[in-house]
N, C-alpha and C positions, 0 to 999 in steps of 0.2 A: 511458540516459535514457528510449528507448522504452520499457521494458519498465513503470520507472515510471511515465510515464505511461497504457499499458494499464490497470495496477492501479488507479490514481485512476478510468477511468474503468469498468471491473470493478465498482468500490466503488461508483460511484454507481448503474449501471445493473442492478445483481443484490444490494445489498448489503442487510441484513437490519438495522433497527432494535434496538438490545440495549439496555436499563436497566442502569446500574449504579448497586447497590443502597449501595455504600459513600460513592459523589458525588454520587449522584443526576440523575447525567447521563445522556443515550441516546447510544448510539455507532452509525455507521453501519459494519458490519463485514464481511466475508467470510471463510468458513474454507479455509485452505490456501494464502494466499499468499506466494507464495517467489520472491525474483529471485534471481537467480544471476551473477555476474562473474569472470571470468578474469583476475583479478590477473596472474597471469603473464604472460600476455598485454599486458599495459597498459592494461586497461581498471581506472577505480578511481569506482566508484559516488557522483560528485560530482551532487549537485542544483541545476541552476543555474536551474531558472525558480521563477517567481513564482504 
């Protein structure tokens, strides 16, 4: 859950305005983001806040 929340705020504090030309909407985006989870482990990438 940390790691998602990092990226949320990643996204807002360095994230770059994009157009998309097909919706016509702007996205706030960053390149190269990647979490990672050890299933094995027990860990399973549930989102639980709001």
């Amino acid at each position: 859950m940390k790691q998602y929340l990092d990226l949320c705020q990643r996204i807002v504090d360095e994230g770059v305005w994009v157009d998309n030309a097909r919706t016509g909407k702007r996205c706030l985006t960053v390149i190269n983001a990647d979490l990672s989870y050890d299933v094995g482990a027990g860990e399973f990438p549930l989102v639980t806040t709001r």
